[in-house]
C-alpha distance (Angstrom), angle and dihedral (degrees) to the residues before:
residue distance angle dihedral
X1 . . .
X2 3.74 . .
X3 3.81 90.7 .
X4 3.98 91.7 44.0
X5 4.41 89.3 58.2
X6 3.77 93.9 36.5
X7 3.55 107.2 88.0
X8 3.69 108.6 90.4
X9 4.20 92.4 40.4
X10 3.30 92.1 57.3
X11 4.13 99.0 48.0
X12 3.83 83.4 51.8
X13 3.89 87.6 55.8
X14 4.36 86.6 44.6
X15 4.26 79.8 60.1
X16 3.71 96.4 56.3
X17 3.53 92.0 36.8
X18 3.71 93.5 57.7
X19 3.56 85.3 39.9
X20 3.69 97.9 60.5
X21 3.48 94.2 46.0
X22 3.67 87.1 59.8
X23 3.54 93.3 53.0
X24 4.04 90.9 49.4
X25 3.79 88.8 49.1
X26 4.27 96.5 53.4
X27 4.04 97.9 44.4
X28 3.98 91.4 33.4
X29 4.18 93.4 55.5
X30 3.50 95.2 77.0
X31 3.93 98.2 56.3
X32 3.66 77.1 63.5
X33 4.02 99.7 58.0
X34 3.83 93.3 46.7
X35 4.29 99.5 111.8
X36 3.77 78.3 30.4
X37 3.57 86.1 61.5
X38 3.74 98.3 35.8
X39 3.98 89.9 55.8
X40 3.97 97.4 43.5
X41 3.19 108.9 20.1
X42 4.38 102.6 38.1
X43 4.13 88.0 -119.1
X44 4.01 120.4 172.2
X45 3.11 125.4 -155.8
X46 4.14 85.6 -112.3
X47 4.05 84.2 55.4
X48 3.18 95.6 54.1
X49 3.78 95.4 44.4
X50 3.53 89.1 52.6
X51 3.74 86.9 65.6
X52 3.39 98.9 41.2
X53 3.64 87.9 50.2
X54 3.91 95.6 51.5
X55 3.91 86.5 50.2
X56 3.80 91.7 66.0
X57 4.08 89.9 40.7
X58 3.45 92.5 61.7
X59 3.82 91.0 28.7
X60 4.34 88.4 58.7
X61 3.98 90.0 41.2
X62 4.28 91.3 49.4
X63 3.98 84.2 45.6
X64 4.03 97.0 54.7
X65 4.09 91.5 56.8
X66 3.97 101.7 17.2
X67 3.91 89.2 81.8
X68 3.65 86.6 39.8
X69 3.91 85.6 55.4
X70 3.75 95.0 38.5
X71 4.11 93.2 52.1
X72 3.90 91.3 48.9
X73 4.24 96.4 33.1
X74 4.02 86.6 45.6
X75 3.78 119.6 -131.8
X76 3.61 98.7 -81.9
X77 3.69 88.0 63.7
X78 3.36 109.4 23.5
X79 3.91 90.0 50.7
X80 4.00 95.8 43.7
X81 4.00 94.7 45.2
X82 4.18 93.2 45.3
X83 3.86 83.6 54.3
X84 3.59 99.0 48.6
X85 3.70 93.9 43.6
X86 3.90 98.5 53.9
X87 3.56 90.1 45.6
X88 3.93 94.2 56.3
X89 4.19 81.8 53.4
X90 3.49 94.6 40.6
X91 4.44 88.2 56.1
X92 4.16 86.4 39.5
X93 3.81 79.8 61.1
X94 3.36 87.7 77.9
X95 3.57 101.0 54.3
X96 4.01 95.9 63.4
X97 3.67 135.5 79.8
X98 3.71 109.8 165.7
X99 4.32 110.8 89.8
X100 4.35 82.2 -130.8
X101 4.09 82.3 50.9
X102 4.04 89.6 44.1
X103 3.64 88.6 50.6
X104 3.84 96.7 56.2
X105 3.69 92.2 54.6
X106 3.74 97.2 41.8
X107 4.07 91.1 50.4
X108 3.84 89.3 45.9
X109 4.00 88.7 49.8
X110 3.73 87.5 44.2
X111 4.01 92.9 54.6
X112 4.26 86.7 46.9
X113 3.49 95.4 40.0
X114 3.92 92.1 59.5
X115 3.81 96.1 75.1
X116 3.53 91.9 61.9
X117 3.94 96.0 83.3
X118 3.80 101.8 31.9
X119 3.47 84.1 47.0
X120 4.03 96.5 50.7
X121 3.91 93.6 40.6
X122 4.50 85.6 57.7
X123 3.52 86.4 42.7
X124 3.64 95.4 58.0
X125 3.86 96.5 36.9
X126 4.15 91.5 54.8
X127 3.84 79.8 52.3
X128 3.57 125.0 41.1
X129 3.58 131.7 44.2
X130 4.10 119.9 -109.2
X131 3.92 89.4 -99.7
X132 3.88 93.5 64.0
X133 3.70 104.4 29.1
X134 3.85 89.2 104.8
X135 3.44 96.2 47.4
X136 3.62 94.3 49.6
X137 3.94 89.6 49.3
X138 3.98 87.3 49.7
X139 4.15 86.0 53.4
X140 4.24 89.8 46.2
X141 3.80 97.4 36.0
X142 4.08 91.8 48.1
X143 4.14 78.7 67.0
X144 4.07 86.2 73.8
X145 4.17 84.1 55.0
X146 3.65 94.6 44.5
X147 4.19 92.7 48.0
X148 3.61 85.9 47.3
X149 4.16 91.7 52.6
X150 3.36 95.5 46.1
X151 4.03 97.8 46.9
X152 3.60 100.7 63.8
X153 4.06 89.5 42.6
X154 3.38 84.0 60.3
X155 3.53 129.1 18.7
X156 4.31 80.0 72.3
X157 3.71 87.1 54.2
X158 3.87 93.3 55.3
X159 4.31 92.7 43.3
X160 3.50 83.7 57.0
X161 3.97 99.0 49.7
X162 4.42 98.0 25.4
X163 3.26 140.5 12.8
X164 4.22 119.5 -86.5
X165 3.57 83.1 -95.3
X166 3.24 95.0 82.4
X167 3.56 103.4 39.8
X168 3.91 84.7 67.1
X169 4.13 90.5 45.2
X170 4.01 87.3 45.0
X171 3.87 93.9 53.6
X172 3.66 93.9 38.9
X173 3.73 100.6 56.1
X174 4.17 87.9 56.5
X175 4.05 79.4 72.9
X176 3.80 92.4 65.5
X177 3.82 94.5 42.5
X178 3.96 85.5 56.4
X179 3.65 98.0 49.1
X180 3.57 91.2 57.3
X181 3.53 102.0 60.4
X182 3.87 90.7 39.9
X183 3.81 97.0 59.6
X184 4.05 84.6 42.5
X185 4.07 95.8 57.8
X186 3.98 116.2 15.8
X187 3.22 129.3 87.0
X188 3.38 134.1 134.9
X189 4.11 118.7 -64.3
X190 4.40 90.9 -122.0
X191 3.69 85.5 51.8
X192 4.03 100.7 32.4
X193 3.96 107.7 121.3
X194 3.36 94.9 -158.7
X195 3.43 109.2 38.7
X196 4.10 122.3 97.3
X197 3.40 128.9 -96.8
X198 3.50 85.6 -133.4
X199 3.60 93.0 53.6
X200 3.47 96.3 50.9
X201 4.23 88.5 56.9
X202 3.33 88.3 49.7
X203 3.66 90.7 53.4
X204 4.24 98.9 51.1
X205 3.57 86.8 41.0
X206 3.33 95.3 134.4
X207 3.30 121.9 82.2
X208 3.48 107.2 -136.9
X209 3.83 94.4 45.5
X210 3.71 85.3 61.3
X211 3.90 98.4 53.5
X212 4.21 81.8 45.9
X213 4.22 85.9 59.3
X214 4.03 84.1 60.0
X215 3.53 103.9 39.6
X216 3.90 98.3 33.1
X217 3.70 93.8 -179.0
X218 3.91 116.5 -162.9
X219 3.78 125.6 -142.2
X220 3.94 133.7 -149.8
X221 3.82 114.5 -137.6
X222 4.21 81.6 -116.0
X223 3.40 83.8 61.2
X224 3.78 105.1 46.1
X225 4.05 86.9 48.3
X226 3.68 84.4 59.6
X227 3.61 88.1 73.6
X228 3.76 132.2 80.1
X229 3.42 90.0 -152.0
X230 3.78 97.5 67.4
X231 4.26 83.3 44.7
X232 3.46 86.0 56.0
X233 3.63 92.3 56.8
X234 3.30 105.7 35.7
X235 3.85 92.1 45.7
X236 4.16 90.2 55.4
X237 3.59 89.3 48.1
X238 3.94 93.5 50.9
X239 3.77 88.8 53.0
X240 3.80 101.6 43.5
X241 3.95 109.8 26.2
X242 4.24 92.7 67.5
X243 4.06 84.1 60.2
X244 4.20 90.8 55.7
X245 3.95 79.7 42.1
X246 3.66 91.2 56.4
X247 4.20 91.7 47.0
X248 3.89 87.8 59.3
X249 4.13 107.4 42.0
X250 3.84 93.4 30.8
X251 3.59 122.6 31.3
X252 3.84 97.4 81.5
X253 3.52 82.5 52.8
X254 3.77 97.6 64.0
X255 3.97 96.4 33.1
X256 3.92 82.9 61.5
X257 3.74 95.6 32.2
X258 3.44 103.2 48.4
X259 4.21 99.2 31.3
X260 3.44 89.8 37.3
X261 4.14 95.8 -130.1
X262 3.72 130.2 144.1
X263 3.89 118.7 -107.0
X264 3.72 89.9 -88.2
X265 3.29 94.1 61.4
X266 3.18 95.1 41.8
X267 3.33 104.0 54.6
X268 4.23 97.8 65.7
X269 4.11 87.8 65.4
X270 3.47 94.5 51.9
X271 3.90 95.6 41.1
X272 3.87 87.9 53.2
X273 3.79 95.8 58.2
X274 3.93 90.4 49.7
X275 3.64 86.8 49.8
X276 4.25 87.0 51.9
X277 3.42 84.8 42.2
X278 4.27 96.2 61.6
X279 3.43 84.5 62.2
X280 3.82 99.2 63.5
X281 3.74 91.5 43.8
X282 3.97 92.9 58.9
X283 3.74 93.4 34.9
X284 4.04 90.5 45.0
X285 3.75 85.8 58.9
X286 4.14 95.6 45.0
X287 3.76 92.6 47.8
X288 3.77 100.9 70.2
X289 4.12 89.0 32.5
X290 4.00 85.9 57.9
X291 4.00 95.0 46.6
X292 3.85 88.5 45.5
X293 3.44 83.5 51.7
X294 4.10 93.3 53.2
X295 4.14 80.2 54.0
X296 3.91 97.9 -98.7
X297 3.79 113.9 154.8
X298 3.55 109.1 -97.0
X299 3.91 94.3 -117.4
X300 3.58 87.7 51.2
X301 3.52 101.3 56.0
X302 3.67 91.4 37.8
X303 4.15 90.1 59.6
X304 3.71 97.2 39.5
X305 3.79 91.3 49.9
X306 4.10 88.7 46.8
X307 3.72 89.5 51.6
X308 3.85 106.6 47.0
X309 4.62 78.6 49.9
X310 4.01 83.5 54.9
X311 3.65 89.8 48.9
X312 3.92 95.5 47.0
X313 3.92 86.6 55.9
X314 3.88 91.0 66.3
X315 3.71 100.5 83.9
X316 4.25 101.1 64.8
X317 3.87 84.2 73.6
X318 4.03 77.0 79.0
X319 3.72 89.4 47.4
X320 3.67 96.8 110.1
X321 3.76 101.8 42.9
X322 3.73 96.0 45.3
X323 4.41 85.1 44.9
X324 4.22 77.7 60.8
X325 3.66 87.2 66.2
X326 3.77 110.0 37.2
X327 4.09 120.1 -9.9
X328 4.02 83.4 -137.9
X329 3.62 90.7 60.4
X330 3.39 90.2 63.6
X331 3.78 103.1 48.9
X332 3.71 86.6 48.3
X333 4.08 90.5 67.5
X334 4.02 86.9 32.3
X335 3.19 90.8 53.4
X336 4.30 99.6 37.9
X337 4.19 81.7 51.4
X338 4.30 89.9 51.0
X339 4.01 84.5 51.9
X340 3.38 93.7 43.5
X341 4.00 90.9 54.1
X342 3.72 90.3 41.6
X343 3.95 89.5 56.6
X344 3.75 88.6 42.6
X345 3.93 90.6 50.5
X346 3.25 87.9 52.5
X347 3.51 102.2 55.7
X348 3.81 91.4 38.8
X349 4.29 93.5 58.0
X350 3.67 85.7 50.7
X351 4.62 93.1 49.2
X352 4.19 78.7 72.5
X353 3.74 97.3 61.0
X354 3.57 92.0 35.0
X355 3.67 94.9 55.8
X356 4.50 97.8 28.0
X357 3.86 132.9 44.8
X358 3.35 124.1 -112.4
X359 3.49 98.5 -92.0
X360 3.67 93.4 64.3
X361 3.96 105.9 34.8
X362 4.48 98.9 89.1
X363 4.19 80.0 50.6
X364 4.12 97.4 49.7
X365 3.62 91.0 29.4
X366 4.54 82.0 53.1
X367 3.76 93.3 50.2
X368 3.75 96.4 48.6
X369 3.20 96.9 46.7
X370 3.57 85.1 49.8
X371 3.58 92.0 57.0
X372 3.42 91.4 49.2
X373 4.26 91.2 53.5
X374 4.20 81.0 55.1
X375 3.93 88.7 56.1
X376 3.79 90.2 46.3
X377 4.07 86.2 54.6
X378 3.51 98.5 42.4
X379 3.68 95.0 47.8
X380 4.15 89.5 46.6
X381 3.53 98.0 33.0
X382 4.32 102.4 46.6
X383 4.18 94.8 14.9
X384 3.97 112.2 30.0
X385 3.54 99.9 33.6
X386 3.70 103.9 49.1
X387 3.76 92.2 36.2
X388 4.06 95.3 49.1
X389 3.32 98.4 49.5
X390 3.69 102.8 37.5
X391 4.12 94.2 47.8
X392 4.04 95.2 39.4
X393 4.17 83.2 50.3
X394 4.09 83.3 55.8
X395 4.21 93.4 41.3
X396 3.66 85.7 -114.1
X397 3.83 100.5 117.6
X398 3.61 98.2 143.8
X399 3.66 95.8 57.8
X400 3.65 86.7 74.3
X401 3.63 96.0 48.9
X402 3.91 87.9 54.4
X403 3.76 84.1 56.4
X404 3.83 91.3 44.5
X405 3.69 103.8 50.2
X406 4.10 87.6 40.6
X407 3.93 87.5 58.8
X408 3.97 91.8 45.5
X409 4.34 89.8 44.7
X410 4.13 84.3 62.7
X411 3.76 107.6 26.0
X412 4.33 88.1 87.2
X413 4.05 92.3 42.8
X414 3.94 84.6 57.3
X415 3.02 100.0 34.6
X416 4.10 96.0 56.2
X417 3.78 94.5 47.1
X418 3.70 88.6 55.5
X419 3.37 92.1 52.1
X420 3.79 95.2 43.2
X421 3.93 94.9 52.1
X422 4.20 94.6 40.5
X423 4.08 89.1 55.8
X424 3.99 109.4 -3.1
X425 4.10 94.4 174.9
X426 3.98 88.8 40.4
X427 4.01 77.9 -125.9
X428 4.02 113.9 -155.6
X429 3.81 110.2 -109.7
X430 4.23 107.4 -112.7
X431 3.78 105.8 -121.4
């Protein structure tokens, strides 16, 4: 039956999937062009911190009123608008040179960008049922995995036929493509000509998503602070978003640091641990569907699912030592910890509409991910950039990796006991 009503659900999901990938594919290109930069342009590694680190300014700033925007705006036009405008910054990239001029464009693709997951997370809420929220997240979120496998494939391909110029115009022209299918086939399921009435049942089959359609209650930011479920959230996103942020701006960095290979090279290992990493993103979704399934509590399978991720992260503290005796061994555990993140992601997106109507989810899923931009500036601005440029000036570059991948083998471990003592049933908040 399930399979028979499915259809149109799951093309929605296909949109923010492709999406997603989109948006992992424009903010991941540069990580690509750093030794690019280095050689042409006279980067450091504090210049291009200093970008990276304005990205995730602007990128925490968008995220505080881009669910805001999206909730009021809708996710027809919320989503289609934040796509179209990080794409226009993501082409303008192209047209600067200067690491004040890279900045600009970078903080104005980090305020677009930001409407990406608010709007996703809404998305999914107004159309899947509690049961499959996960799952669908999983489908979405893998997008991020997929961007990042097919950027270092090939960014290296375009060096060696353009200029980086148009590796940014390339990957920001996808942006347009995507907007015009999305304004051609969403809309929302009540008002969705083509989808089933059976679908749509299936959809608001849970009860107390229906009584939310009628009361559609509205919350301040004052208000949703008030809670310790959005603390919960935004406090594990603050402690385990800055570790997916350091996959994406640094790992080429350490495969040609630390192995000593050119970005070519380089660019295989780090596409095999976001291909590893896909997996935990779908499977992070399927987990908690399957235990739901067996008639666990929701909260319950939620948590248990979150925790075994957190434990899976543990092993890239060996990273470096098992690198000493095959490179491979080490993207295997780099790559197990970026699936184990993806599945915890996963899980963590979907805590919001388990604990928050409708109404409120683009808004809580905005400030978390805000709080999770903060983490990714805190751990680049007082960690990363002190520590990489002091221990490359000494030769020592793979001390701070040691320190890095320790940080990212504990951030998940924290960050779920936090979580579980703030809200440990992952209660509904009473409207």
């Amino acid at each position: 039956m399930q399979q028979a009503i499915g259809k149109y659900r799951w093309t929605i999901c296909g949109l923010v999937f492709f999406a997603t990938t989109i948006n992992y594919i424009d903010r991941n290109v540069i990580s690509y062009l750093k030794s690019t930069f280095t050689e042409t342009l006279g980067w450091t590694d504090a210049d291009y911190t200093n970008v990276e680190i304005t990205f995730k300014i602007f990128y925490a700033i968008g995220m505080l009123g881009a669910g805001r925007i999206i909730d009021k705006l809708g996710t027809k036009i919320g989503y289609g608008l934040s796509t179209l405008l990080w794409s226009i910054a993501g082409v303008c990239t192209a047209l600067v040179s200067t690491v004040g001029g890279f900045q600009v464009v970078r903080g104005a693709l980090g305020l677009t960008e930001s409407g990406n997951f608010p709007a996703a997370i809404k998305t999914v809420a107004e159309w899947f049922p509690k049961k499959e929220r996960a799952l669908a997240t999983g489908i979405f979120n893998s997008g991020a995995n997929i961007g990042a496998i097919v950027t270092p494939i090939a960014i290296p391909m375009m060096l060696e036929h353009w200029s980086w110029q148009w590796t940014f115009i390339i990957t920001g022209l996808l942006g347009f493509v995507w907007v015009i299918f999305w304004f051609i086939i969403y809309e929302v399921p009540k008002k969705h000509k083509k989808l089933s009435e059976a679908e749509l049942q299936y959809i608001q089959s849970d009860v107390d998503e229906v009584q939310e359609a009628v009361n559609e209650p509205k919350f301040s930011w004052m208000q949703l602070l008030g809670y310790r479920q959005t603390w919960a959230f935004a406090i594990g996103k603050f402690l385990t978003d800055p570790i997916w942020w350091f996959y994406l701006f640094w790992l080429p960095d350490f495969f040609e640091s630390t192995y000593k290979i050119k970005l070519t090279a380089a660019s295989w290992p780090v596409a095999v641990v976001y291909i590893i990493s896909t997996i935990g993103s779908i499977g992070g979704g399927w987990l908690p569907l399957y235990l739901i399934r067996k008639g666990w509590p929701v909260f319950k399978a939620r948590k248990t699912s979150m925790l075994l991720y957190a434990f899976c992260v543990l092993p890239i503290i060996f990273a470096l030592v098992l690198g000493k005796i095959n490179l491979w061994l080490a993207v295997s555990v780099i790559g197990i910890a970026a699936a184990a993140h993806q599945a915890w992601s996963a899980n963590i997106f979907t805590t919001v509409s388990d604990m928050f109507p409708k109404k409120a989810t683009a808004s809580v899923t905005g400030i978390g991910g805000m709080f999770g931009a903060l983490g990714g500036i805190f751990l680049s601005l007082f960690v990363q950039k002190n520590m990489f440029v002091y221990y490359r000036s000494i030769n020592q570059i793979e001390t701070a990796y040691y320190i890095m991948f320790a940080v990212c083998g504990g951030a998940y471990l924290a960050g779920w006991l936090v979580m579980h003592f703030l809200v440990p049933r992952m209660k509904r908040i009473e409207v």
